[in-house]
C-alpha positions in Angstrom: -19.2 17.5 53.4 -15.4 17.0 53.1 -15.9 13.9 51.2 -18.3 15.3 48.8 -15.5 18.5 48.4 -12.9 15.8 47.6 -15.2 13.7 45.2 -15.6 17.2 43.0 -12.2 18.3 43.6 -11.0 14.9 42.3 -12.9 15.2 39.5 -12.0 18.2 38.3 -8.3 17.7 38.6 -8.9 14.7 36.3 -10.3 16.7 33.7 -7.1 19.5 33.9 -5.4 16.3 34.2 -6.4 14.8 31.0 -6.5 18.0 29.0 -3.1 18.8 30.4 -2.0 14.8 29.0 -3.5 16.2 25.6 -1.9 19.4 25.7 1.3 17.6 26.8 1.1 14.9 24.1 0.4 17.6 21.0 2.4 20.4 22.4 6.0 18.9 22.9 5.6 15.8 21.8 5.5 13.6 25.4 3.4 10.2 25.3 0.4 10.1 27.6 1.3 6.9 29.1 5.2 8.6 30.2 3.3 11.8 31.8 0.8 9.9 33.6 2.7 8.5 36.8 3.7 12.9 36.6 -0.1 13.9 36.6 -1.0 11.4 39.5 1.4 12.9 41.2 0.3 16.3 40.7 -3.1 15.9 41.3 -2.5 13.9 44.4 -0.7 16.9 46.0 -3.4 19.5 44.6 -5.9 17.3 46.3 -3.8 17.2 49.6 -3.0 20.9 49.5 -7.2 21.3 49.4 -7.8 18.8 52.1 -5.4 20.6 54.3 -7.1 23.8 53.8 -10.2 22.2 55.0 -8.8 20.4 58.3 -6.2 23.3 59.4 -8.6 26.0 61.1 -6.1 28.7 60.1 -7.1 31.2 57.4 -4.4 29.8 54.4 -4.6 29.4 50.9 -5.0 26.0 49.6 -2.2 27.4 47.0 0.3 27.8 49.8 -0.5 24.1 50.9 0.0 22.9 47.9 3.2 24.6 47.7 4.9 23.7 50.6 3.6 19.8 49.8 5.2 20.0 46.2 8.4 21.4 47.7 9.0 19.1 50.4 8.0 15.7 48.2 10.3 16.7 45.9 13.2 17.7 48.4 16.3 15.5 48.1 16.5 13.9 51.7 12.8 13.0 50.9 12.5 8.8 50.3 11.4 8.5 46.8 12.1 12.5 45.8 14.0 11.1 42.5 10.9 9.4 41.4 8.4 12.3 42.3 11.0 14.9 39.8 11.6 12.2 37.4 7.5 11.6 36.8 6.5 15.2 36.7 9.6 16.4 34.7 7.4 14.4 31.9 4.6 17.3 32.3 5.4 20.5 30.7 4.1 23.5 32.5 2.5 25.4 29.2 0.7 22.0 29.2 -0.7 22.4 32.7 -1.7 26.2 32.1 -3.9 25.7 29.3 -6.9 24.1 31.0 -6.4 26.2 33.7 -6.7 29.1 31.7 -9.8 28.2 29.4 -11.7 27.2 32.8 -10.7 30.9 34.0 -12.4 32.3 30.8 -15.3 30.4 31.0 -15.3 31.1 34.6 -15.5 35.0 33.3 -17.8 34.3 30.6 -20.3 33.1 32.9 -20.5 36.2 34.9 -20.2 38.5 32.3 -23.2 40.1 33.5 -21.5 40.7 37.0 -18.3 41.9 34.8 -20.5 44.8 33.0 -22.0 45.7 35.8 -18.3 47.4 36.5 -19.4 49.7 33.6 -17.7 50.7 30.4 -14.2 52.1 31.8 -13.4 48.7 32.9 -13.7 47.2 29.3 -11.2 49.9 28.2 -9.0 49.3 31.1 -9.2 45.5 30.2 -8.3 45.7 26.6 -5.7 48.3 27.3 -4.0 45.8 29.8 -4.7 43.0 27.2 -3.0 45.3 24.6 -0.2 46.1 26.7 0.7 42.7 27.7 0.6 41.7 24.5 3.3 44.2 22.8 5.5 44.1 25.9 5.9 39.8 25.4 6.2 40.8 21.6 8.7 43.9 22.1 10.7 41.7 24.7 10.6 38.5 22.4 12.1 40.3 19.7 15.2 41.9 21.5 16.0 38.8 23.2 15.8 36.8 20.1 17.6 39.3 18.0 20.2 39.4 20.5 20.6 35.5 20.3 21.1 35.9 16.4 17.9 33.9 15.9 16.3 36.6 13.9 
């Protein structure tokens, strides 16, 4: 069962891999071929962080193994630490959040039926939040900027 977890879980990281190397590439400009020692390295400690969650008996979020793994690897005293920052320093996190974001919609959009089932005051709740977040980014965007002098 674990191997069949870890054959799916590779494979998806691949794919946020790769989309994350597109992202990277069109977004800020950062060859492929210079982030891809960066996204092995990533996906290798996601796919620890998962397998860890599996084998410990203790009720911990895969997130907070894969935490504690990208913290320590990339700790000075750690042999080969330079290496790990230098690779992933080539993969910009916007880059990273993109795929991970669009799987989250789609996740949503397949269980839009489940999401309506929460009735009608959660869709003006939603797009209230939605509407919110937006013009609080914008509002804060345009006094930091204006108090830069960039606009």
């Amino acid at each position: 069962m674990l191997l069949k977890n870890i054959q799916e879980w590779t494979l998806l990281l691949v794919i946020f891999g790769f989309t994350a190397l597109i992202g990277n590439w069109a977004g800020y400009d950062i060859l492929p071929l210079a982030a891809i020692p960066g996204m092995i390295v990533l996906i290798l400690i996601c796919l620890a962080g998962f397998v860890l969650r599996e084998l410990i008996p203790i009720n911990f979020p895969s997130i907070a193994y894969i935490s504690i793994i990208g913290v320590a690897v990339s700790m000075p005293w750690m042999p080969g630490s330079e290496k790990v920052i230098e690779w992933t320093s080539e993969v910009q996190l916007l880059a990273l959040a993109t795929p991970i974001l669009a799987y989250a919609g789609i996740a949503i959009g397949r269980s839009w039926t489940d999401f309506m089932k929460l009735g009608w005051k959660t869709l003006v709740v939603a797009s209230l939040v939605l509407l919110g977040t937006f013009l609080g980014s914008a509002l804060i965007a345009e006094v930091i900027l204006r108090m830069q002098g960039i606009i």
